[in-house]
Backbone as CSV, one residue per row, in Angstrom:
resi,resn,N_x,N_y,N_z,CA_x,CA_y,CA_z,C_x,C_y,C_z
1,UNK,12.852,-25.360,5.498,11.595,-25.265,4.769,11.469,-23.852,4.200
2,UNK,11.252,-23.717,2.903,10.984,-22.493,2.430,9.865,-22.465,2.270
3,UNK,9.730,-20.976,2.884,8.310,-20.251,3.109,7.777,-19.442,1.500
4,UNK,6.427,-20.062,1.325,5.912,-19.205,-0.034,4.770,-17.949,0.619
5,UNK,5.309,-16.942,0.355,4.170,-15.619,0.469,3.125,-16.018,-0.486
6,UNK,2.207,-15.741,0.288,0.644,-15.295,0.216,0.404,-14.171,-0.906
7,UNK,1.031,-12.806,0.116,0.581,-11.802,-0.727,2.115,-11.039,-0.632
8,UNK,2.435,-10.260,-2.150,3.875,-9.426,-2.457,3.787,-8.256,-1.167
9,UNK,4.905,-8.082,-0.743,5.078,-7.066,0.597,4.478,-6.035,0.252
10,UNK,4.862,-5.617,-1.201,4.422,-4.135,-1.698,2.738,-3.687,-1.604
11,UNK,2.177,-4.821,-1.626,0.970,-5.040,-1.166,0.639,-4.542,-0.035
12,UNK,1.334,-5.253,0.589,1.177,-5.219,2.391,1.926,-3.651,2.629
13,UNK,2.745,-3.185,2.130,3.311,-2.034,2.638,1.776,-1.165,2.322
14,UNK,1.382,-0.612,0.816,0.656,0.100,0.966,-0.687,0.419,1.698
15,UNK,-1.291,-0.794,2.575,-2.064,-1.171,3.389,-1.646,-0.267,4.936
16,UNK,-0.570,-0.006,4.909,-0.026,0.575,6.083,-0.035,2.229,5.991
17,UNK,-0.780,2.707,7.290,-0.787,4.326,7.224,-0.373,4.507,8.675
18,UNK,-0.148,5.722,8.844,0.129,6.621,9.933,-1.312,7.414,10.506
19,UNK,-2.093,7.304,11.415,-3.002,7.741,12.224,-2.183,7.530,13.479
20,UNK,-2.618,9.032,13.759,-1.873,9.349,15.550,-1.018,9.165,15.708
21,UNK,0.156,9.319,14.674,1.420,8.820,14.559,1.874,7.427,14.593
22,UNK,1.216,6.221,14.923,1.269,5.149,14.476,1.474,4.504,13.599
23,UNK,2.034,3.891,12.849,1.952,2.740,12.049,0.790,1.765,11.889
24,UNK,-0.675,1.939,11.440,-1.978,0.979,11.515,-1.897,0.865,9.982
25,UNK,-2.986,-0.838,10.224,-3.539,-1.128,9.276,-4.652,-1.472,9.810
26,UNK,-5.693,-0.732,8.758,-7.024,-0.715,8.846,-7.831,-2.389,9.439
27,UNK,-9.295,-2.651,9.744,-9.928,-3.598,9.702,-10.167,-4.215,8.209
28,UNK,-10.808,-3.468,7.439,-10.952,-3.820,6.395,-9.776,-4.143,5.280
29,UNK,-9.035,-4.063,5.119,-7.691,-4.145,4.657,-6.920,-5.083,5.281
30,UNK,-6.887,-5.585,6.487,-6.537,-6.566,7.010,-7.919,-8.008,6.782
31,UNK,-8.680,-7.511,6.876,-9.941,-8.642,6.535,-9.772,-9.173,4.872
32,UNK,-9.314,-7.976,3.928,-9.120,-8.569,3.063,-7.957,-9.386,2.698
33,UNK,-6.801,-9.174,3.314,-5.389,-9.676,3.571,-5.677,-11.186,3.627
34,UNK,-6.717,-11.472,4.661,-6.948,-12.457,5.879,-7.948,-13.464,4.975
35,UNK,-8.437,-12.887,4.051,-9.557,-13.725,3.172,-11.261,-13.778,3.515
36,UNK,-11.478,-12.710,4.511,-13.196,-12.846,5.771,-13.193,-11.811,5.383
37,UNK,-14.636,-11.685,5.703,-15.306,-10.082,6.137,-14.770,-9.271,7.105
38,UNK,-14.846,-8.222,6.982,-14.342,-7.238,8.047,-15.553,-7.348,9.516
39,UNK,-16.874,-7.694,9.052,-17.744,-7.528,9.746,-17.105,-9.158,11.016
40,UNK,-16.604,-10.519,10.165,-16.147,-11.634,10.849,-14.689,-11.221,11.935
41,UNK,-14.139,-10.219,10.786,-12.530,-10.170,11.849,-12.965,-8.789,13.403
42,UNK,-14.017,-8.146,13.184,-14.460,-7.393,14.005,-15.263,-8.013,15.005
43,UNK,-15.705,-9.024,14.946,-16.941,-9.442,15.870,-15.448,-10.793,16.503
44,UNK,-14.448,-11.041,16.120,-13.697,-11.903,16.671,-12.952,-11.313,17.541
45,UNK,-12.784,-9.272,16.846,-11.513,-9.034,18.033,-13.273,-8.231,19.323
46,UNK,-14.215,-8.094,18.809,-15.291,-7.799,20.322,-14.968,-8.785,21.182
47,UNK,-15.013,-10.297,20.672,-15.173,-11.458,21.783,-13.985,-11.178,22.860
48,UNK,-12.637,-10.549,22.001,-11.102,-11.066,22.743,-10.887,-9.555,23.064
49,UNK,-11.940,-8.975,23.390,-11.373,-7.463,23.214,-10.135,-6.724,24.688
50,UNK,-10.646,-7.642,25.533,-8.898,-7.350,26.407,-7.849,-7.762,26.228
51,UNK,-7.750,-8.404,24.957,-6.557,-8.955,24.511,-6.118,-7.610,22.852
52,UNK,-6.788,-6.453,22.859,-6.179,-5.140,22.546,-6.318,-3.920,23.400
53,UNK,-5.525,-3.591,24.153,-5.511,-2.573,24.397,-5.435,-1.421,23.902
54,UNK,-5.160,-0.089,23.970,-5.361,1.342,23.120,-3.843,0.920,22.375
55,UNK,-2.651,0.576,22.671,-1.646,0.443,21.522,-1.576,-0.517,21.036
56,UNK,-2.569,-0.980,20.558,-2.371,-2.529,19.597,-3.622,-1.957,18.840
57,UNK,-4.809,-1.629,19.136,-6.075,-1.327,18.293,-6.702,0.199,18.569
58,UNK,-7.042,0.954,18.413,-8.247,1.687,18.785,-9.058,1.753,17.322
59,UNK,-10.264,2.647,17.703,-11.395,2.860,16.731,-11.218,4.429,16.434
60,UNK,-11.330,4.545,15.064,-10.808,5.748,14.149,-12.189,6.738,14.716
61,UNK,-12.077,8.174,14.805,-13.689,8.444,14.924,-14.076,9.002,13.677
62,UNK,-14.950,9.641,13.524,-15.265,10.822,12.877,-14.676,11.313,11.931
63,UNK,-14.014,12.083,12.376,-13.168,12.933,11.399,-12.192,12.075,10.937
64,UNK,-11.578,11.570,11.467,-10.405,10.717,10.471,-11.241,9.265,9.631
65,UNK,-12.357,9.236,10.080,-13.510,8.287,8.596,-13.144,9.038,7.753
66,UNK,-13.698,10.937,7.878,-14.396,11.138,6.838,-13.066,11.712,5.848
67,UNK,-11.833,11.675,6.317,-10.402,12.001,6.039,-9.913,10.671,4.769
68,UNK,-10.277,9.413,5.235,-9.837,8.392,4.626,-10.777,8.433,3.871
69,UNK,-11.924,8.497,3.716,-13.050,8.548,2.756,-12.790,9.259,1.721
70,UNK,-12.305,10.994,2.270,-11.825,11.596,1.185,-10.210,10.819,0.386
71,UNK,-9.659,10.401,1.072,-8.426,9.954,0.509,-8.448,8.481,-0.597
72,UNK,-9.668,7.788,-0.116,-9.748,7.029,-0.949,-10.737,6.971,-2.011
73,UNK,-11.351,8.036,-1.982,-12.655,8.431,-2.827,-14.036,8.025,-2.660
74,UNK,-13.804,7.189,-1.169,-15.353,6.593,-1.130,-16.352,7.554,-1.426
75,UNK,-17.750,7.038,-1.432,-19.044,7.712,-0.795,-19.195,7.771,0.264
76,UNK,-20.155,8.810,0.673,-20.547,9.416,2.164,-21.515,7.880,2.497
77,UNK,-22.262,7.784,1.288,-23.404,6.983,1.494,-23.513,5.434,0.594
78,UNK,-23.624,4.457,1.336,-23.459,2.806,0.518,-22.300,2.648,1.015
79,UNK,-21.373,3.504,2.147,-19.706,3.284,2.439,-20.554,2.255,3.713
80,UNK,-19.201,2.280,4.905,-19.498,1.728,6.019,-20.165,2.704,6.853
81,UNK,-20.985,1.639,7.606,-21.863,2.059,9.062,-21.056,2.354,10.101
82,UNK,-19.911,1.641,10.887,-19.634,1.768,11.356,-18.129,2.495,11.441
83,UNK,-17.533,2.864,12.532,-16.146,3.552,12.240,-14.887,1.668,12.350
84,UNK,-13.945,2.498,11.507,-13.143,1.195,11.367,-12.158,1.174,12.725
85,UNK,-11.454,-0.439,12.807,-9.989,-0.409,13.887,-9.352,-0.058,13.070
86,UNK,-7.840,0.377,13.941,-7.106,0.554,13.147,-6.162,-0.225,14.545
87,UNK,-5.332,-1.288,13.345,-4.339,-2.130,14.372,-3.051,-1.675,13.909
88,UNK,-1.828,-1.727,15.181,-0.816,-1.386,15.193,-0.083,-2.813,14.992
89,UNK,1.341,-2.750,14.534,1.973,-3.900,14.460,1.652,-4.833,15.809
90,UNK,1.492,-4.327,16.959,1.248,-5.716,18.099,-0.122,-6.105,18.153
91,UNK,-1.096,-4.868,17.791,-2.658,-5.394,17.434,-2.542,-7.029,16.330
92,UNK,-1.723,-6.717,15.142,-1.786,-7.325,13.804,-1.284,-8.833,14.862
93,UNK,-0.425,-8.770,15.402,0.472,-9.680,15.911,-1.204,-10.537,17.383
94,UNK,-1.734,-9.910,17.754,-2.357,-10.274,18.745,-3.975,-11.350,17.718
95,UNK,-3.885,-10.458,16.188,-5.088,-11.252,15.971,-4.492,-12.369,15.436
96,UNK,-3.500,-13.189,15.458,-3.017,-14.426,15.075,-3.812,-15.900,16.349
97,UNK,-3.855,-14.788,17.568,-4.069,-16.081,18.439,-5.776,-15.707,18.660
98,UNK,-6.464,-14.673,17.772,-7.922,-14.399,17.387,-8.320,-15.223,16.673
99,UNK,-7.905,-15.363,15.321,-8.283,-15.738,13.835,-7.251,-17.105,13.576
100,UNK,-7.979,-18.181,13.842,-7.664,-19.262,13.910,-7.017,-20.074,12.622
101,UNK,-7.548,-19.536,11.250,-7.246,-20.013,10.239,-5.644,-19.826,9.795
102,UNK,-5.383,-21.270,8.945,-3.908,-21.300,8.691,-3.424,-20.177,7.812
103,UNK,-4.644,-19.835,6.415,-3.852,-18.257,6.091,-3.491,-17.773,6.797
104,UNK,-4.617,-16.922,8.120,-4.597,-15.343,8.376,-3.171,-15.620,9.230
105,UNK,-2.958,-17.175,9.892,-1.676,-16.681,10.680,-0.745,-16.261,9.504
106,UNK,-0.480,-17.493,8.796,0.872,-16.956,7.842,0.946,-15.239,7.356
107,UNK,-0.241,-14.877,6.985,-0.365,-13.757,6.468,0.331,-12.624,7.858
108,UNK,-0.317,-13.280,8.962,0.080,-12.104,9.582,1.359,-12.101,9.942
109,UNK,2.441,-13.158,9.730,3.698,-13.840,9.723,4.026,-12.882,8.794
110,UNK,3.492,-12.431,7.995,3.942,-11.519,6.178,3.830,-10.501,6.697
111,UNK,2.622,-9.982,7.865,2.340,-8.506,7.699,3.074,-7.868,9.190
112,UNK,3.762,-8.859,9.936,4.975,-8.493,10.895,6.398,-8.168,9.928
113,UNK,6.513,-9.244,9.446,7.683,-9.400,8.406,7.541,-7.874,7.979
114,UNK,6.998,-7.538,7.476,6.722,-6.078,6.813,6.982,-4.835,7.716
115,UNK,6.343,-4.782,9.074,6.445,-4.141,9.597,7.835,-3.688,10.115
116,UNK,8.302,-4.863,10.431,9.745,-5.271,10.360,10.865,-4.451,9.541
117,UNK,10.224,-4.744,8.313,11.528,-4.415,7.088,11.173,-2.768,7.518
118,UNK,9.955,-2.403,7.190,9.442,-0.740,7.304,10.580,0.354,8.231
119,UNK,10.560,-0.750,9.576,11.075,-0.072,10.029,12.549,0.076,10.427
120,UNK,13.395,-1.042,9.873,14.390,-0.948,9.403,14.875,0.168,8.589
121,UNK,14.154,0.264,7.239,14.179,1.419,6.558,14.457,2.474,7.384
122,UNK,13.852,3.124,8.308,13.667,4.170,8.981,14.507,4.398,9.199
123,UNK,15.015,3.151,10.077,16.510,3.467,11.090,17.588,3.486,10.393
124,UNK,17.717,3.031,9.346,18.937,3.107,8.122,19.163,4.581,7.440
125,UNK,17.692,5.276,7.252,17.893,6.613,7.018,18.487,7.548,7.603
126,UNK,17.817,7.266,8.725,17.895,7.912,9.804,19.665,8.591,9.863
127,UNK,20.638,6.986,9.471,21.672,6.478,9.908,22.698,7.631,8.707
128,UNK,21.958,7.212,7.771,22.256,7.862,6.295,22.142,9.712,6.668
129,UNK,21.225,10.171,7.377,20.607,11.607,7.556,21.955,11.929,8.102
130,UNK,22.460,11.102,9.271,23.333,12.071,10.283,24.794,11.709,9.851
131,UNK,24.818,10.920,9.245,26.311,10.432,8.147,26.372,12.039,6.957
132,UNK,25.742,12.271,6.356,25.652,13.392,5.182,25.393,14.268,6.658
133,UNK,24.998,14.641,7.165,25.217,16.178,8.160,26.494,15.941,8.759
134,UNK,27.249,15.070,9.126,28.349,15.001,9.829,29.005,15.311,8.943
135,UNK,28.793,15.042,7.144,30.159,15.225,6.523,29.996,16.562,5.976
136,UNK,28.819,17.417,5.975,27.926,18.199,5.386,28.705,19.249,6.313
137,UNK,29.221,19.135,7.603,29.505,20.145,8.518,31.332,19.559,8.700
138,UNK,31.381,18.694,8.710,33.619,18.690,8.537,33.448,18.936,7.123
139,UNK,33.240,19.207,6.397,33.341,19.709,4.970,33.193,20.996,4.251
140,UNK,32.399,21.302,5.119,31.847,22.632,4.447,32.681,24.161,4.428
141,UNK,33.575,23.854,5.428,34.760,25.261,5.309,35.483,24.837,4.396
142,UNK,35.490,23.808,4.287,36.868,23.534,3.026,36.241,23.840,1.555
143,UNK,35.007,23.617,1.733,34.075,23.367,0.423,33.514,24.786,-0.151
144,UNK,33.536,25.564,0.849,32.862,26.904,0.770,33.561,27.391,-0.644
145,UNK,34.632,27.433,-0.676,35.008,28.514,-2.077,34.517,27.661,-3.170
146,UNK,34.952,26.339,-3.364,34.029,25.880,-4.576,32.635,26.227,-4.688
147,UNK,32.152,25.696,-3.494,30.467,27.161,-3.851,30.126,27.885,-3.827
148,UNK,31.087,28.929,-3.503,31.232,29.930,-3.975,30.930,30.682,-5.184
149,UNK,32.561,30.054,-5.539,32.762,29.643,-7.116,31.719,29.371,-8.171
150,UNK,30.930,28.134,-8.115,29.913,28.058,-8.449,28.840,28.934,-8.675
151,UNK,28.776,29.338,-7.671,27.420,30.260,-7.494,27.815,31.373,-8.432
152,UNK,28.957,31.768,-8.115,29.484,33.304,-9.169,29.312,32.470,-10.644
153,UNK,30.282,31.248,-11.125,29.967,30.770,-12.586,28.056,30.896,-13.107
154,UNK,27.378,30.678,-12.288,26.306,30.617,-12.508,25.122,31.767,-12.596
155,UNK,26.010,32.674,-12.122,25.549,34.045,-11.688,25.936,34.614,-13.253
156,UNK,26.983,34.181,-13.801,28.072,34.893,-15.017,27.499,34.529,-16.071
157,UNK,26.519,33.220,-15.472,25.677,32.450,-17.550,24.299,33.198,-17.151
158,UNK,24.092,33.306,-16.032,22.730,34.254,-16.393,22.771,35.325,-16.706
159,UNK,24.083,36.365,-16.804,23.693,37.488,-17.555,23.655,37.549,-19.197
160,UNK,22.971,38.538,-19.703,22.686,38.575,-20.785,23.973,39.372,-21.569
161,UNK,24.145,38.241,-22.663,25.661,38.429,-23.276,25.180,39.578,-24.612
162,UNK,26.244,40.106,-25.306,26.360,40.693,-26.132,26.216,39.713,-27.404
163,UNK,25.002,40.498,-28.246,24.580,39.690,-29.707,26.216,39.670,-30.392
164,UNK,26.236,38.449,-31.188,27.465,38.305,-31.504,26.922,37.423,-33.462
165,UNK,27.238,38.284,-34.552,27.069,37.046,-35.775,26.070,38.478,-36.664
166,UNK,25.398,38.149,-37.802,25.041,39.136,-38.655,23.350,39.444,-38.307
167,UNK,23.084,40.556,-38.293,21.290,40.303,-38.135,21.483,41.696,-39.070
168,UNK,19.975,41.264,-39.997,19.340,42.185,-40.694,18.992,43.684,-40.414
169,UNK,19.220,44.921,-41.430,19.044,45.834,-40.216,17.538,46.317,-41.331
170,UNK,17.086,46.808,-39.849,15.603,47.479,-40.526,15.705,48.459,-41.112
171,UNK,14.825,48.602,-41.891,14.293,49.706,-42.848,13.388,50.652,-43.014
């Protein structure tokens, strides 16, 4: 059976930030994902609330509101009353057996999937970082005189050459 997405990943990626070094996506941003109010997906995770602990959900305070506020341009005032969750990939994963509807599961089927690929990425870099330093360091004595080299060719076009061709002489 082939599966049709909901919503394009790229979507879902930019929904995703780093608070406290985490990987979260907001309440509201997930409420809109999900198709409800933020005020409906909040009063569903109060009912189940031992079913998040501090690494699946916490509540943003203060200063990191008024951080995202600045980042997204809200107002101080007509914004939200309250401070937002912010869910981690096993939070996102825990409101599937919250939010009963056949979207929000699939969606959240999309917004694991995502989390997923994200962090693949990481570890591939990662993989890529210490591949170029490994060759970055068996290479580099051998490599040294070519950049050397370089550096002197480049040193030799920045000085200022001797006028060369006819110029007018003053009077």
């Amino acid at each position: 059976m082939r599966e049709i997405m909901l919503i394009p990943r790229e979507i879902i990626e930019n929904k995703i930030y780093i608070l406290r070094g985490k990987k979260v996506i907001l309440d509201s941003d997930l409420s809109s994902l999900y198709g409800v109010e933020t005020k409906v997906l909040k009063r569903a995770v109060k009912r189940n609330i031992e079913r998040f602990p501090d690494d699946f959900m916490f509540e943003l305070n203060k200063e990191e509101m008024e951080i995202l506020r600045c980042q997204f341009g809200t107002s101080s005032y007509g914004g939200r009353r309250y401070l937002s969750y912010a869910f981690t990939e096993q939070g996102v994963a825990m409101l599937s057996s919250v939010l009963n509807s056949k979207k929000a599961i699939r969606v959240n089927i999309q917004i694991i999937r995502t989390f997923y690929k994200l962090r693949e990425m990481v570890v591939s870099n990662k993989e890529l970082n210490k591949r170029i330093d490994d060759l970055e360091r068996k290479y580099d004595k051998r490599f040294r005189v070519i950049f050397e080299n370089i550096k002197l060719m480049i040193q030799e076009d920045a000085k200022p050459k001797a006028e060369i061709g006819f110029r007018e002489r003053k009077r």
